[in-house]
PDB file as gemmi writes it, atoms N, CA and C in Angstrom:
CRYST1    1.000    1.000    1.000  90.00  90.00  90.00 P 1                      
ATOM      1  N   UNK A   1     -15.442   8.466  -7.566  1.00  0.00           N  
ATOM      2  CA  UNK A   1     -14.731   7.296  -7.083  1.00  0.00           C  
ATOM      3  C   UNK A   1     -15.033   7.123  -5.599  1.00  0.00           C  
ATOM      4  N   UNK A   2     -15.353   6.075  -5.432  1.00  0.00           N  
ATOM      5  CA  UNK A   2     -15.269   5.815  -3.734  1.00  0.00           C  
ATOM      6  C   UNK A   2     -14.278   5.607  -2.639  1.00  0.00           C  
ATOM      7  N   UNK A   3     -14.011   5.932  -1.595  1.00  0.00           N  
ATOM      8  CA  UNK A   3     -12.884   6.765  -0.644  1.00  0.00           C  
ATOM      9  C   UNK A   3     -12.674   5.253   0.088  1.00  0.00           C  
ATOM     10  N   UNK A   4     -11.793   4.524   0.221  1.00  0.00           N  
ATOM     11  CA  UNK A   4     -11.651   3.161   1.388  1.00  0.00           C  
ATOM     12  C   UNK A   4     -11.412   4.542   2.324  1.00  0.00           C  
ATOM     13  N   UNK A   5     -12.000   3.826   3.835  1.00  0.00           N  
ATOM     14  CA  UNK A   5     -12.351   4.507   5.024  1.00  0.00           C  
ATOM     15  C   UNK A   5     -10.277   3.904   5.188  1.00  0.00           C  
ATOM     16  N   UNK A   6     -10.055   5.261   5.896  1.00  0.00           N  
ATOM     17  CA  UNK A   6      -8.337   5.557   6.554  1.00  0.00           C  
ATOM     18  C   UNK A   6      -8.300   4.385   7.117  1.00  0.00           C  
ATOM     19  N   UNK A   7      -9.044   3.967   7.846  1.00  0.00           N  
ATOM     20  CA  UNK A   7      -8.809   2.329   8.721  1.00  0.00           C  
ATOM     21  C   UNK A   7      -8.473   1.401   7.942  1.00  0.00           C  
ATOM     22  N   UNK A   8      -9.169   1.003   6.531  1.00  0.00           N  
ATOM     23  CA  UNK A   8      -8.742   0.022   5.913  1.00  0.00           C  
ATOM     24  C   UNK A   8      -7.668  -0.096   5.062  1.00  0.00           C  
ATOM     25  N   UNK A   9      -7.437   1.523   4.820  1.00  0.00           N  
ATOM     26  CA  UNK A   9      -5.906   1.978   4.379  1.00  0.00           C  
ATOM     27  C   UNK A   9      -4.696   1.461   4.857  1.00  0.00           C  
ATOM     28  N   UNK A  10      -5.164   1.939   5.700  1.00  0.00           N  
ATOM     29  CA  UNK A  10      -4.026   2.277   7.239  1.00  0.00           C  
ATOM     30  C   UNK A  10      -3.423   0.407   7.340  1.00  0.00           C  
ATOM     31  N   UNK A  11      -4.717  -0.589   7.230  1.00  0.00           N  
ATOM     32  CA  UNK A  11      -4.591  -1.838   7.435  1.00  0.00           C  
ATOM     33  C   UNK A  11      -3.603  -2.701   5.943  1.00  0.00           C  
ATOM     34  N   UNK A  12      -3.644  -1.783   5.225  1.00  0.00           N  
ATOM     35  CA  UNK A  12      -3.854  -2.499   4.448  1.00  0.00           C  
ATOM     36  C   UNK A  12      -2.080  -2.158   3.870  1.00  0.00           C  
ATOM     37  N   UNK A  13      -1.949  -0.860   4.356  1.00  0.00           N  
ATOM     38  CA  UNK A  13      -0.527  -0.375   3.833  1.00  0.00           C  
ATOM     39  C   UNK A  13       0.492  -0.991   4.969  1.00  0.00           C  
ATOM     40  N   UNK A  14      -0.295  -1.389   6.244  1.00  0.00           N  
ATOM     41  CA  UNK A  14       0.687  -2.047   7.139  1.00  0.00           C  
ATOM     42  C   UNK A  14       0.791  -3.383   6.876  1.00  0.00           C  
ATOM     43  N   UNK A  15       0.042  -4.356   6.222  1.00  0.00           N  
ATOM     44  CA  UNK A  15      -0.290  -5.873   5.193  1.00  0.00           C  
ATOM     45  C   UNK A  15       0.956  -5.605   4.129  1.00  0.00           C  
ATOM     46  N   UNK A  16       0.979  -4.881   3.917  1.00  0.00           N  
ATOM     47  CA  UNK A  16       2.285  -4.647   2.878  1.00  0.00           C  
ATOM     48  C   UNK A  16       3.104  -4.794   2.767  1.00  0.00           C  
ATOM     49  N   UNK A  17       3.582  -3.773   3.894  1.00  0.00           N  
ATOM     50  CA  UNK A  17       4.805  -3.407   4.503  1.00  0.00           C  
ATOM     51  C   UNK A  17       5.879  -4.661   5.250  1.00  0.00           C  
ATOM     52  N   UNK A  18       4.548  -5.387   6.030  1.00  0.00           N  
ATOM     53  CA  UNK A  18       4.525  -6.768   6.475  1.00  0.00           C  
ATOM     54  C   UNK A  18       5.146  -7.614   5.644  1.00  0.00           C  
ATOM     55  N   UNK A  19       4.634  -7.678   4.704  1.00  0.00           N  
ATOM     56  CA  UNK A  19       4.589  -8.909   3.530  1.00  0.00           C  
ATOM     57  C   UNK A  19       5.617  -8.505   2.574  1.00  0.00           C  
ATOM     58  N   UNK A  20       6.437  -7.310   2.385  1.00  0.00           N  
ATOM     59  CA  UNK A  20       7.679  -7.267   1.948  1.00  0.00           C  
ATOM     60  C   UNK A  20       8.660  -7.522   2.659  1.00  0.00           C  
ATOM     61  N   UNK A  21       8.675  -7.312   3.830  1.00  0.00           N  
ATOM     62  CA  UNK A  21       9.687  -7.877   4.940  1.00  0.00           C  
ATOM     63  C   UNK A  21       9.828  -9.399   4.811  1.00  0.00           C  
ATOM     64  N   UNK A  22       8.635  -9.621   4.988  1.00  0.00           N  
ATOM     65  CA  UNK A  22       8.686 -11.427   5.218  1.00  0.00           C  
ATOM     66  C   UNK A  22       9.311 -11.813   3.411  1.00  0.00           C  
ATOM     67  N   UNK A  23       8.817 -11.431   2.602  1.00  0.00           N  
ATOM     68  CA  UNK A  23       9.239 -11.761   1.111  1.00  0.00           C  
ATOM     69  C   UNK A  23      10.756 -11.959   1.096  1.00  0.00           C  
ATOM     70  N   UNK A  24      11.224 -10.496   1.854  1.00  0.00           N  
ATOM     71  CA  UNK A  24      13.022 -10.566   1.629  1.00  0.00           C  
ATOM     72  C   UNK A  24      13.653 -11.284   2.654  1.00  0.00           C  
ATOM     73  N   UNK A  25      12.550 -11.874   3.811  1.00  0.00           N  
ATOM     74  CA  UNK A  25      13.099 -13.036   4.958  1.00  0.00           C  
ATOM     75  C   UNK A  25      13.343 -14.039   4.271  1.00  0.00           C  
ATOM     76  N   UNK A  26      11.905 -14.156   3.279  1.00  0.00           N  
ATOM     77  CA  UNK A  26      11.665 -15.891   3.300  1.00  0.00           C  
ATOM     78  C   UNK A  26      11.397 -16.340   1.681  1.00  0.00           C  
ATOM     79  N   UNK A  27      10.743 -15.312   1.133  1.00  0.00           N  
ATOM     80  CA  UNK A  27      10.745 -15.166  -0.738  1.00  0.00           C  
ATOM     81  C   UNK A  27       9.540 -16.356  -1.121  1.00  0.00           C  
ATOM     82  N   UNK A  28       8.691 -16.645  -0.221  1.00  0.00           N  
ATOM     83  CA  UNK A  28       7.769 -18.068  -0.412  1.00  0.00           C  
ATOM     84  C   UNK A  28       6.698 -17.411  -1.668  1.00  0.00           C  
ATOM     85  N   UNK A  29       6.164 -19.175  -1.982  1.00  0.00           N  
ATOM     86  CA  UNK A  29       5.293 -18.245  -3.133  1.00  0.00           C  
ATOM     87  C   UNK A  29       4.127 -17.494  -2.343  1.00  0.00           C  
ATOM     88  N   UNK A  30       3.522 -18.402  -1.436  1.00  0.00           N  
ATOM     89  CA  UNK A  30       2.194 -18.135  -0.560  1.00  0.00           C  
ATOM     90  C   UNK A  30       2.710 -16.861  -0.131  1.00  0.00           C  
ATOM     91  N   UNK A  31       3.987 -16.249   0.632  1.00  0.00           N  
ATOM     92  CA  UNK A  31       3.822 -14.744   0.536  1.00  0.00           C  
ATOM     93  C   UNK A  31       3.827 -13.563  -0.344  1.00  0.00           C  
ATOM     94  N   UNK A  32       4.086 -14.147  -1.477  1.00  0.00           N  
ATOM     95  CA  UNK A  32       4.071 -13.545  -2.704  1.00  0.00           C  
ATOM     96  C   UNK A  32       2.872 -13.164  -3.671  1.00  0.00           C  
ATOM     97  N   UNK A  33       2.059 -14.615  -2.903  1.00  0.00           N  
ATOM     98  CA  UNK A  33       0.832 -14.322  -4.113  1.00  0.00           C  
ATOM     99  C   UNK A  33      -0.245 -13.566  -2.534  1.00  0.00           C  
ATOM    100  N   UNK A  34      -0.089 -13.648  -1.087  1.00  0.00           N  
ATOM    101  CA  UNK A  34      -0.765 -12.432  -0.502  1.00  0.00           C  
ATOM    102  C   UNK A  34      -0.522 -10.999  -0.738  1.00  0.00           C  
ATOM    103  N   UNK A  35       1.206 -10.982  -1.340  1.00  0.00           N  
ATOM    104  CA  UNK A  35       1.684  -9.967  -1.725  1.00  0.00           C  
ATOM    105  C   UNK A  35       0.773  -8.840  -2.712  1.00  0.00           C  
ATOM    106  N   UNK A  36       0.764 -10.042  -3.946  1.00  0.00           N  
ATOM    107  CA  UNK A  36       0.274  -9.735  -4.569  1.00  0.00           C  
ATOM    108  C   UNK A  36      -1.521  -8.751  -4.852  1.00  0.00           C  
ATOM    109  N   UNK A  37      -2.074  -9.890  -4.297  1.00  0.00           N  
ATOM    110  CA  UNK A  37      -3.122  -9.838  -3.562  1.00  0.00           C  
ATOM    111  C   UNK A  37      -3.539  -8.117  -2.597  1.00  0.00           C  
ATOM    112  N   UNK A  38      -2.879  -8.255  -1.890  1.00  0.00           N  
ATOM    113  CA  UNK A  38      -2.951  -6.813  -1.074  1.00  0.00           C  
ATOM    114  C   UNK A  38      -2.683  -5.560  -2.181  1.00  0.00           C  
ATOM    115  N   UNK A  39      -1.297  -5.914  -2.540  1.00  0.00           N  
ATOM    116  CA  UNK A  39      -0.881  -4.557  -3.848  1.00  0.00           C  
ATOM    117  C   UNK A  39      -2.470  -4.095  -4.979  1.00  0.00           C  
ATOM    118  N   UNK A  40      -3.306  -5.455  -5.250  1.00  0.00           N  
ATOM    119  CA  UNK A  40      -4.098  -5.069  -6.174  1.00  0.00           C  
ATOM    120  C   UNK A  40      -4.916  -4.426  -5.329  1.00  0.00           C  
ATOM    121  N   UNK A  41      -5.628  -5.140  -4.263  1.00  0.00           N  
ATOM    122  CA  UNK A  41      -6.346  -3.824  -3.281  1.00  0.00           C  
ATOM    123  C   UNK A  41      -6.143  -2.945  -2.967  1.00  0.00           C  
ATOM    124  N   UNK A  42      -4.755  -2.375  -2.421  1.00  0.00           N  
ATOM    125  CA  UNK A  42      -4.584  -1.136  -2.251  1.00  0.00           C  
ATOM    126  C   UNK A  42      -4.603  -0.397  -3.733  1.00  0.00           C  
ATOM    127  N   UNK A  43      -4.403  -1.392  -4.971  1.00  0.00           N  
ATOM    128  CA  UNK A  43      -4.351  -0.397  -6.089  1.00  0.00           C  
ATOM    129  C   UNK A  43      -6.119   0.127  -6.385  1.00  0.00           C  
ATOM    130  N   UNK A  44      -6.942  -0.757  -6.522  1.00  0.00           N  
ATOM    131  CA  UNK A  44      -8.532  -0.540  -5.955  1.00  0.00           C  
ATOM    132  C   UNK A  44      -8.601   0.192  -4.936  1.00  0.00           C  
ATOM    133  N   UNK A  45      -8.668   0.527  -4.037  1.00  0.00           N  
ATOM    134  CA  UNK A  45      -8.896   0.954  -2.965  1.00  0.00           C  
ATOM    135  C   UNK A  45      -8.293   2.546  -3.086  1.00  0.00           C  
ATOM    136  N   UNK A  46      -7.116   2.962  -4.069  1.00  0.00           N  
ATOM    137  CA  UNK A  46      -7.008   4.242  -4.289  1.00  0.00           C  
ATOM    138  C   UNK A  46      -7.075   4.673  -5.729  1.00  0.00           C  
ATOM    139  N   UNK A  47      -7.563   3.798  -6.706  1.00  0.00           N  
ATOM    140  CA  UNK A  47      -7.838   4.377  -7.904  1.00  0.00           C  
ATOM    141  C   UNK A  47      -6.432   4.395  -8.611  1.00  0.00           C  
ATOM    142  N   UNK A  48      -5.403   3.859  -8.121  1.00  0.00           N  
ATOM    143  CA  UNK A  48      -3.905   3.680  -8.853  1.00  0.00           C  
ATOM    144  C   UNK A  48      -3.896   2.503  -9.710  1.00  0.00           C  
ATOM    145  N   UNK A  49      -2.866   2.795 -10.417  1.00  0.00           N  
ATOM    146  CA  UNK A  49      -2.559   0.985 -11.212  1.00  0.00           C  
ATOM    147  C   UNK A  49      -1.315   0.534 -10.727  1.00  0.00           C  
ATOM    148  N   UNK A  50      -0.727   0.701 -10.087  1.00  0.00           N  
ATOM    149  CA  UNK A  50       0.429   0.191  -9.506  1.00  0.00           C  
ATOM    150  C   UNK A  50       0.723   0.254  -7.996  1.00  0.00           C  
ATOM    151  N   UNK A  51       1.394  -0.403  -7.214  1.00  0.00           N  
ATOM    152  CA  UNK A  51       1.533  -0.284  -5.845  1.00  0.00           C  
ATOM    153  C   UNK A  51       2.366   0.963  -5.477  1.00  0.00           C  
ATOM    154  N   UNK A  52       3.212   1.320  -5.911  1.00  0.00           N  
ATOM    155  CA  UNK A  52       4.227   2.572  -5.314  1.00  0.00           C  
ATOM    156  C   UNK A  52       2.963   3.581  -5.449  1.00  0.00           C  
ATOM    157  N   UNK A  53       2.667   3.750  -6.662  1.00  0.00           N  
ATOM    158  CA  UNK A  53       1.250   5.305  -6.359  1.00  0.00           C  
ATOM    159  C   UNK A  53       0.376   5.102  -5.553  1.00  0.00           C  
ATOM    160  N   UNK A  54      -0.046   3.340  -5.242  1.00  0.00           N  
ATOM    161  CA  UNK A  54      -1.335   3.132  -4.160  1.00  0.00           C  
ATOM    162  C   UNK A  54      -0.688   3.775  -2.937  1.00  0.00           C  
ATOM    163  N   UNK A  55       0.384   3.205  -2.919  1.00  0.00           N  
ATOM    164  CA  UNK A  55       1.149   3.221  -1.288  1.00  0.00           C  
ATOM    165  C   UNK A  55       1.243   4.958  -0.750  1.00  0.00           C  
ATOM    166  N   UNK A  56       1.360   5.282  -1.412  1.00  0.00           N  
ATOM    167  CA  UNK A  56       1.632   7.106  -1.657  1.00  0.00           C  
ATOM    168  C   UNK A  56       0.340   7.889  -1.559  1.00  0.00           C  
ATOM    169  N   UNK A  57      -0.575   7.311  -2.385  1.00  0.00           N  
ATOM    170  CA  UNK A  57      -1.825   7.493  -2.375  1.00  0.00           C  
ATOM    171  C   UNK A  57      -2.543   7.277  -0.727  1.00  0.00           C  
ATOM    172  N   UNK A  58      -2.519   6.086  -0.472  1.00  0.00           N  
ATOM    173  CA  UNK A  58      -2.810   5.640   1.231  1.00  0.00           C  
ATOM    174  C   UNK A  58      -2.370   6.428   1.997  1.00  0.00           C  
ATOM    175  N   UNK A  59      -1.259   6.737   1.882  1.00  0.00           N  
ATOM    176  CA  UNK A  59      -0.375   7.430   2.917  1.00  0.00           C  
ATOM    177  C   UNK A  59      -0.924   9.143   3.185  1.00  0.00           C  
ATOM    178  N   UNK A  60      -1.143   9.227   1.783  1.00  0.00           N  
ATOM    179  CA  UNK A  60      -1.570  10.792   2.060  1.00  0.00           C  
ATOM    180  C   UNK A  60      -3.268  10.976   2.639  1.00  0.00           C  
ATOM    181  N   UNK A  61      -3.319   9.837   2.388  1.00  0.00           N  
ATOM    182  CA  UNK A  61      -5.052  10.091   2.614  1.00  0.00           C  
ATOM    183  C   UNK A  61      -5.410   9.443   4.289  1.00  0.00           C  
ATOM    184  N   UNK A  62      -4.443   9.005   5.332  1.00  0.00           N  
ATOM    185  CA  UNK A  62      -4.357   8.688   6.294  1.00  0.00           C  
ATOM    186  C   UNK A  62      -4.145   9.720   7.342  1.00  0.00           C  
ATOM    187  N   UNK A  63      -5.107   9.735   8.657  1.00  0.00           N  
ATOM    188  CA  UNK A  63      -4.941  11.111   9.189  1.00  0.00           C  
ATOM    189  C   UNK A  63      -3.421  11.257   9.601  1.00  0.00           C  
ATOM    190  N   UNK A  64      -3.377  12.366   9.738  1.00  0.00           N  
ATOM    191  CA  UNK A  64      -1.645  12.853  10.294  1.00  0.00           C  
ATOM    192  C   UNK A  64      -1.087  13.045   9.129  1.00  0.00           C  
ATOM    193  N   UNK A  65      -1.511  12.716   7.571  1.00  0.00           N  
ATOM    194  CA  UNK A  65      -0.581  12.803   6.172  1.00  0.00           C  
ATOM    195  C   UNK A  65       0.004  14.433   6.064  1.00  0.00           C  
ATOM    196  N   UNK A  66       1.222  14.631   5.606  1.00  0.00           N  
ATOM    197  CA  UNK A  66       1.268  15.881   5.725  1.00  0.00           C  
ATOM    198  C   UNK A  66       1.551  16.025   3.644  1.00  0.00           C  
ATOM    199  N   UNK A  67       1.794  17.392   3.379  1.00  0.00           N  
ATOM    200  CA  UNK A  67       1.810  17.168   1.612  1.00  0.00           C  
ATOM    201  C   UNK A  67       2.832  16.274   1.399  1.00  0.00           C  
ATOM    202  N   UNK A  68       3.773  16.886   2.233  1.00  0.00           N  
ATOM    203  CA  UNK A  68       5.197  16.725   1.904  1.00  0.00           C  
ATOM    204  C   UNK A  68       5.635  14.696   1.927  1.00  0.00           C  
ATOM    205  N   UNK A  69       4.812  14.557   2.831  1.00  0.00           N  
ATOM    206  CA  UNK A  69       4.786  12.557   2.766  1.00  0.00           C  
ATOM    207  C   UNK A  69       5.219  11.618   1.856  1.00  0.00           C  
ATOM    208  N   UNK A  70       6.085  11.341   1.093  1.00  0.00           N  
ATOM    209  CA  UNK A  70       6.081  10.769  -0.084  1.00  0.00           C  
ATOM    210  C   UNK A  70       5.962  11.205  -1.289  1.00  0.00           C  
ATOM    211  N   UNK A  71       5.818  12.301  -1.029  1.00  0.00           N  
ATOM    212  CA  UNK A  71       5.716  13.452  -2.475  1.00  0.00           C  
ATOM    213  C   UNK A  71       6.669  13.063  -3.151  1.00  0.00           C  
ATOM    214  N   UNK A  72       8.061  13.148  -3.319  1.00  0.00           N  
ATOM    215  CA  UNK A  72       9.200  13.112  -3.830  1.00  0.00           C  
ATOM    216  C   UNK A  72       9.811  11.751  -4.185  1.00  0.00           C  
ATOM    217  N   UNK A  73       8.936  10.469  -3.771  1.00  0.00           N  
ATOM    218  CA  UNK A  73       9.753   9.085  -4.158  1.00  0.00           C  
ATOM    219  C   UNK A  73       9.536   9.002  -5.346  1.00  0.00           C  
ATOM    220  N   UNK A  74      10.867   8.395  -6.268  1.00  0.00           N  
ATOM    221  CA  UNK A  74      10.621   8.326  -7.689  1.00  0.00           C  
ATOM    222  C   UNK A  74      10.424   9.134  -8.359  1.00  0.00           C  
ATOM    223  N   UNK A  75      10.973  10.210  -7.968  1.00  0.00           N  
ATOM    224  CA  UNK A  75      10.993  11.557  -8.958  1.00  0.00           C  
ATOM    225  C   UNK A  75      12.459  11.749  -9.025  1.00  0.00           C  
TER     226      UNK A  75                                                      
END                                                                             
């Protein structure tokens, strides 16, 4: 499988993070379907099928990740 370089991770989990904030500001479709949009890349980009494992996935693979990072959400 091929590795997205930490930079585009890093970009891409902060696009997210972004775009759920604004969702529960503003709930528009246009932020919903970038929403969308980003979640499937980060799900590409780490070999996941869903956004919570991409996001987890990103996170650990970003320098500074420690094990312990997200290990435990949804368990």
């Amino acid at each position: 499988m091929l590795m997205a370089h930490p930079a585009v991770l890093r970009n891409l989990v902060e696009q997210y993070e972004t775009l759920r904030v604004l969702r529960a500001e503003n709930g528009g479709t246009e932020v919903q379907q970038r929403m969308d949009d980003v979640a499937y890349t980060l799900c590409v980009a780490t070999g996941t099928r869903d956004v919570d494992a991409a996001l987890i996935a990103a996170r650990h693979r970003l320098p500074g990740a420690r094990p312990e990072d997200d290990s435990l959400i949804g368990v």
